[in-house]
C-alpha positions as CSV (number, residue, x, y, z in Angstrom):
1,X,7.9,-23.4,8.1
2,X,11.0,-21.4,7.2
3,X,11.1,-17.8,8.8
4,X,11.8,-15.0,6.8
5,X,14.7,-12.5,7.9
6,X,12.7,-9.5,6.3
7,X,9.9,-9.8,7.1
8,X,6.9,-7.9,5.1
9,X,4.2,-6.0,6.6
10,X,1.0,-6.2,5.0
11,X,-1.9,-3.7,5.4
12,X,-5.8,-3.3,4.9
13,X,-6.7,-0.4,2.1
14,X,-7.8,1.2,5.3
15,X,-5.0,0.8,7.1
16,X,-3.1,2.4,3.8
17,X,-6.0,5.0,4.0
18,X,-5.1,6.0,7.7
19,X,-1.7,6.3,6.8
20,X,-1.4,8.7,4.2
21,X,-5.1,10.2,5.5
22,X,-7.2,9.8,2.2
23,X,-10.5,7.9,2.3
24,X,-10.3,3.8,1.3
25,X,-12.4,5.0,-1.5
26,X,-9.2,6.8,-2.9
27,X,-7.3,3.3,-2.2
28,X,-9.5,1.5,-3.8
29,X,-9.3,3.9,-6.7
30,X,-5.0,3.5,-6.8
31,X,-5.2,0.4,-6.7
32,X,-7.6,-0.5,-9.1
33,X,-5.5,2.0,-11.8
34,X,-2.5,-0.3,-10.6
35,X,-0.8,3.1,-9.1
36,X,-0.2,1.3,-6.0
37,X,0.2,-2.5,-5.9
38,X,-1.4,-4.6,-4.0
39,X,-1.7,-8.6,-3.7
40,X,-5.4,-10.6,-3.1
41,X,-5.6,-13.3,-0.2
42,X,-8.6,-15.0,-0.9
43,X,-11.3,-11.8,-0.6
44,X,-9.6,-9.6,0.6
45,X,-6.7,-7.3,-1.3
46,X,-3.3,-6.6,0.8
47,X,-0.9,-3.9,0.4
48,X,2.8,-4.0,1.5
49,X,4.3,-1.7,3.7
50,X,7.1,-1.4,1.6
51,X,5.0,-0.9,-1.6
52,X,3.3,2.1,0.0
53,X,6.2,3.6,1.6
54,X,7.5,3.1,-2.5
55,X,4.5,5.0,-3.4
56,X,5.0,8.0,-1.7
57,X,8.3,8.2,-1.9
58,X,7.6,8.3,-5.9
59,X,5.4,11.1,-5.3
60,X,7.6,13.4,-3.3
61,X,9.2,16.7,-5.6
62,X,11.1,19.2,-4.3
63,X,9.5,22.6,-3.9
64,X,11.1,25.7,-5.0
């Protein structure tokens, strides 16, 4: 199996919850509008770290 020099980080909707403190509820709800992107292993849906991080960093304005 070939080893990947980047390699991606994938997280539960409530690990992605946790990390930007919302309820997996409001995960559940970007991803299902396609706001945040996510891939489906078997059952369950996986999010990158990278996409999330891509996410917020979408989100950000500057104040004042």
């Amino acid at each position: 199996m070939a080893r990947f020099a980047n390699s991606t980080k994938f997280l539960t909707p409530q690990e992605v919850a946790d990390h930007l403190r919302v309820s997996k509820m409001t995960v559940y709800r970007l991803l299902k509008s396609g706001e945040l992107a996510s891939v489906r292993i078997g059952r369950s849906l996986r999010v990158r770290e990278s996409d999330m991080h891509a996410f917020l960093k979408a989100r950000f304005h500057q104040a004042g």
